[in-house]
C-alpha positions as CSV (number, residue, x, y, z in Angstrom):
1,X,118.7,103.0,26.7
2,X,118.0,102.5,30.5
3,X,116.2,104.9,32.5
4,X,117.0,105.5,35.7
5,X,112.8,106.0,36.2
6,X,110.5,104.2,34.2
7,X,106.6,105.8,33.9
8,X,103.9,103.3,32.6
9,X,100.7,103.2,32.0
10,X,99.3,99.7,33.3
11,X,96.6,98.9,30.2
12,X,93.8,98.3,32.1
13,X,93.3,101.0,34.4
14,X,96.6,103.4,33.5
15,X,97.7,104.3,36.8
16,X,101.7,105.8,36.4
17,X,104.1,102.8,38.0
18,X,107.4,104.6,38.6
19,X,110.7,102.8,40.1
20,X,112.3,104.8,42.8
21,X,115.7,105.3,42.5
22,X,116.3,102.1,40.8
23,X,116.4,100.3,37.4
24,X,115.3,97.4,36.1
25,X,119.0,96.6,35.0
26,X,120.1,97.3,38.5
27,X,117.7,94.8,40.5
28,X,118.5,92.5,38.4
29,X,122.1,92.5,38.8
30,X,121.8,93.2,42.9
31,X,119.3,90.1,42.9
32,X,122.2,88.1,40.7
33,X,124.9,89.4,42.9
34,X,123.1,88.9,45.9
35,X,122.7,84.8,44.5
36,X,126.3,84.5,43.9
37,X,127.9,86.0,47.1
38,X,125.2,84.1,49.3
39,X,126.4,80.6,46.9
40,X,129.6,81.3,47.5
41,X,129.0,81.6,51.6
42,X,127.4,78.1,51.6
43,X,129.3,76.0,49.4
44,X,126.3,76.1,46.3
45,X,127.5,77.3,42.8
46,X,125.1,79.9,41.6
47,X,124.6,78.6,38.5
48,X,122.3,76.0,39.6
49,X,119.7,79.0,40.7
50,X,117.5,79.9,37.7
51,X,115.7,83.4,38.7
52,X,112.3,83.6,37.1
53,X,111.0,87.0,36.9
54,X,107.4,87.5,38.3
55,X,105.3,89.8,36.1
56,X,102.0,89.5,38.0
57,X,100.7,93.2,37.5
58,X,103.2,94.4,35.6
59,X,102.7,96.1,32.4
60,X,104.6,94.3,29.0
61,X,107.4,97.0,28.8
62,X,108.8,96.2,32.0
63,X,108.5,92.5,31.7
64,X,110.1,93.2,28.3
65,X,113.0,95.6,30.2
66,X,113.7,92.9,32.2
67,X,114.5,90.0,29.4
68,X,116.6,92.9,27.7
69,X,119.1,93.1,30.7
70,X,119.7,89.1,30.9
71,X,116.1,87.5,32.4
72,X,115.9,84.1,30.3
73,X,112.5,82.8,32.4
74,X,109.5,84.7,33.3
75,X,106.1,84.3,35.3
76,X,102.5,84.8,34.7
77,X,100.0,84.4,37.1
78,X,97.2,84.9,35.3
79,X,96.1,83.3,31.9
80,X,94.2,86.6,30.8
81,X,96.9,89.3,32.2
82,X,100.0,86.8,30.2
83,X,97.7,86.5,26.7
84,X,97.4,90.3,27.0
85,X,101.8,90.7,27.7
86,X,103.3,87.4,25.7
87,X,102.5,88.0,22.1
88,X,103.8,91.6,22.3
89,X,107.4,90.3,23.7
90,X,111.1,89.7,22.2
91,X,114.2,87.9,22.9
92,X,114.7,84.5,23.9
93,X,113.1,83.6,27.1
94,X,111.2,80.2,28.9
95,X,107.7,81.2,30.2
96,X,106.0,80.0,33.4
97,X,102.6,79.1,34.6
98,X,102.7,79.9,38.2
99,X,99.3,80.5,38.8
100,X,96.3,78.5,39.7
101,X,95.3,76.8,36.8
102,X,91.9,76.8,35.5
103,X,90.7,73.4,33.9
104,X,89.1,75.5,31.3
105,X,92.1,77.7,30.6
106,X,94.4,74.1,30.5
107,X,94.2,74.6,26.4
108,X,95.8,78.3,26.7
109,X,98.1,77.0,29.5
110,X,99.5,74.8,26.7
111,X,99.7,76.9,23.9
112,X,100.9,80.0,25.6
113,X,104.0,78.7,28.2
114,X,106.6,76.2,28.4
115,X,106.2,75.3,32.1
116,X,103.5,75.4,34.8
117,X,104.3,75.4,37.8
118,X,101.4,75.1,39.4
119,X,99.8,71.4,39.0
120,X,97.8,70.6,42.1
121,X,95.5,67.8,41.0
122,X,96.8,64.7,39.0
123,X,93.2,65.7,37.1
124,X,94.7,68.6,36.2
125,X,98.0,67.0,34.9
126,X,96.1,64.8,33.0
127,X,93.9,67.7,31.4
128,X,97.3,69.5,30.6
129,X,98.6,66.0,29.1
130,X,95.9,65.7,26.3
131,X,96.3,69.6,25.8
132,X,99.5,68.7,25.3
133,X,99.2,66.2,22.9
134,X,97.0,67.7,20.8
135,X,98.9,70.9,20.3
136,X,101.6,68.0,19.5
137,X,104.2,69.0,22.4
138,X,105.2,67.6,25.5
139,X,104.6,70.5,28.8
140,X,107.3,70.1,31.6
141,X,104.9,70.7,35.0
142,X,106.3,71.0,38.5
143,X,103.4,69.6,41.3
144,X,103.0,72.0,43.6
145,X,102.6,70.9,47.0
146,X,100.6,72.4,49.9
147,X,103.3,72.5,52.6
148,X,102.4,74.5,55.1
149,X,99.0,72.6,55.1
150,X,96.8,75.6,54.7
151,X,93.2,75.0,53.9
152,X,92.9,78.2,51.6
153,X,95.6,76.7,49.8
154,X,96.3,75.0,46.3
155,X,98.5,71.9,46.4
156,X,99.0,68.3,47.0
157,X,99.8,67.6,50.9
158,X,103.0,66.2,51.3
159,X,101.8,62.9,52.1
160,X,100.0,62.3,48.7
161,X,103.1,64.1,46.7
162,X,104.7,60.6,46.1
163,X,101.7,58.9,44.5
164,X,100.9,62.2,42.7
165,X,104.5,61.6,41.4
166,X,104.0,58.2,40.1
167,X,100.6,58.8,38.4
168,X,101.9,62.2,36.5
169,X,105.1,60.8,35.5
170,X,103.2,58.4,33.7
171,X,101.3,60.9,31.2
172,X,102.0,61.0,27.8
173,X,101.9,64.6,27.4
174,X,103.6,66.0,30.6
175,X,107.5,65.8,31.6
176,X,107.3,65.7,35.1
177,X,110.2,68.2,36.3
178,X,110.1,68.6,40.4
179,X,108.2,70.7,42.7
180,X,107.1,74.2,43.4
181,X,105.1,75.9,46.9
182,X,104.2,78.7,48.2
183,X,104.5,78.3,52.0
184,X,102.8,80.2,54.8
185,X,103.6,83.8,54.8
186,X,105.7,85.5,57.4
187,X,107.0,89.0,58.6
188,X,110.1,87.1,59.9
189,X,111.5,85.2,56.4
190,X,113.5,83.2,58.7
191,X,110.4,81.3,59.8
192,X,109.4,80.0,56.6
193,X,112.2,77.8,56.8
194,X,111.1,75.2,57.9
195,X,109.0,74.9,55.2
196,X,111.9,75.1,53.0
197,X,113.4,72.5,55.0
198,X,110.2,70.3,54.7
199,X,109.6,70.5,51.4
200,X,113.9,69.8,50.2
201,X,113.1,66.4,52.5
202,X,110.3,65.4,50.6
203,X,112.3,66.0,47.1
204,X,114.9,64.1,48.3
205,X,113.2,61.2,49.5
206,X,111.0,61.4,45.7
207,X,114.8,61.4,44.3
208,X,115.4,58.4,45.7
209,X,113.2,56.6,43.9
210,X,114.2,55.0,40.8
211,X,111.4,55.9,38.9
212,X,111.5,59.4,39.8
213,X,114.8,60.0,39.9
214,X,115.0,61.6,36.6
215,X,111.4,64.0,37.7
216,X,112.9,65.3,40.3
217,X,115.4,68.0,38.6
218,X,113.8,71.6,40.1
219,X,112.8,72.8,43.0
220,X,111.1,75.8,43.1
221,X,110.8,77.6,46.7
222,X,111.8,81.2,47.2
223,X,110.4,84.7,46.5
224,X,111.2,88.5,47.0
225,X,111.5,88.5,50.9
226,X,113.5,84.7,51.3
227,X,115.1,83.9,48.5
228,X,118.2,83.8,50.1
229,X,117.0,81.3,53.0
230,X,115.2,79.1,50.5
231,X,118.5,78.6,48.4
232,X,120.2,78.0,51.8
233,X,117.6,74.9,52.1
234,X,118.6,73.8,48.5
235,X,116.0,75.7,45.8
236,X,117.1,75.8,42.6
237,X,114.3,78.4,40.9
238,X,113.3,81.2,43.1
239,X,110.6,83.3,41.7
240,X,110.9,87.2,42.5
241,X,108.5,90.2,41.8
242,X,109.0,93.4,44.2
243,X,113.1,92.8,43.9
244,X,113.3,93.1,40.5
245,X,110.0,95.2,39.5
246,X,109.4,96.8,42.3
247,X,106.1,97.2,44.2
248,X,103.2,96.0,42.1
249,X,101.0,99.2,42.1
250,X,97.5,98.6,44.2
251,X,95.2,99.2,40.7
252,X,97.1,96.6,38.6
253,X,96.2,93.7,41.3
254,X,93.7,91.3,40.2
């Protein structure tokens, strides 16, 4: 049964989350709705828009509430937080490593989701590859790219994103599958469009080339406050937190 309030305890440190006014179920379905009326304004069917739900913070229960009401794909940040939530969730759902990766977390990485999101080296990729092999699968990765240039930043600059390309497509153990960022952050969504804009370019121009054109499938750009503008410049994954889960309370940040 769906509450209209959810109380929590976080495990760690059991401070009370509580939803105001609104349900899981119900920011899911305003977030879908929201999808498909803004796909139908520009001319993009909303089927192509995979929503991956962002758990960073969250306790298991809700990340569970939210694959009971129709979430097929979440998001970990953290390798310790998601082997503390994965093993004690149900249903059928794809899980993502959007996080910075740790070379000596790569092993968990492999054995614990189905994607991450989150390659920024090709030393990395290659670390994930043998992980991969090993555990006798084959990991899909996104490279995420740096496109806002930011110093403090993960991520391959746009201008080594094509030979980053090439060399990780090449791994044995990896299925190269598109790219992910996190650009610059803003008060005004509407000015991280450009890096939306810069960022669908450089995809494009990757999809161009032959021996790419099958890498470059997703693009994942988008979160709680610009989703909408990001699918406007052609994402097909946006990854949201707040809207569906609400605030993340200040004690469960890591």
């Amino acid at each position: 049964m769906i509450l209209s309030r959810v109380s929590i305890e976080c495990k760690e440190l059991a401070p009370t989350i509580m939803l105001k006014e609104e349900t899981i179920h119900s920011n899911i379905a305003r977030v879908r709705q929201r999808i498909s009326e803004h796909c139908k304004h520009i001319g993009r069917d909303p089927d192509e828009i995979t929503v991956v739900a962002v758990g960073k913070g969250m306790p298991a229960a809700l990340v569970q509430e939210a694959i009971s009401n129709g979430i097929t794909d979440i998001a970990e940040n953290y390798i310790r937080e998601a082997g503390e939530k994965l093993p004690v969730l149900s249903g059928s759902f794809r899980k993502h490593m959007i996080g910075h990766l740790q070379t000596n977390k790569a092993r968990k990485a492999v054995q614990w989701f189905d994607i991450v999101q989150s390659i920024d080296t090709v030393d990395l990729a290659s670390l994930v590859s043998r992980e991969a092999l090993s555990a006798g699968k084959r990991m899909d990765v996104l490279i995420q790219v740096n496109i806002s240039r930011e110093p403090q930043k993960r991520g391959f600059l746009p201008e080594f994103a094509a030979q980053a390309a090439l060399e990780i497509q090449k791994l044995p153990g990896v299925s190269l599958k598109g790219l992910m960022t996190i650009p610059r952050f803003h008060e005004d969504p509407e000015a991280v469009r450009p890096y939306f804009k810069d960022l669908r370019r450089l995809f494009m121009k990757l999809k161009t080339q032959e021996t790419l054109r099958n890498s470059m499938e997703v693009l994942s750009m988008g979160m709680s406050d610009d989703f909408l503008i990001a699918i406007e410049e052609g994402s097909t994954m946006v990854r949201i937190g707040r809207a569906i889960y609400g605030n993340r309370p200040q004690s469960c940040q890591t």
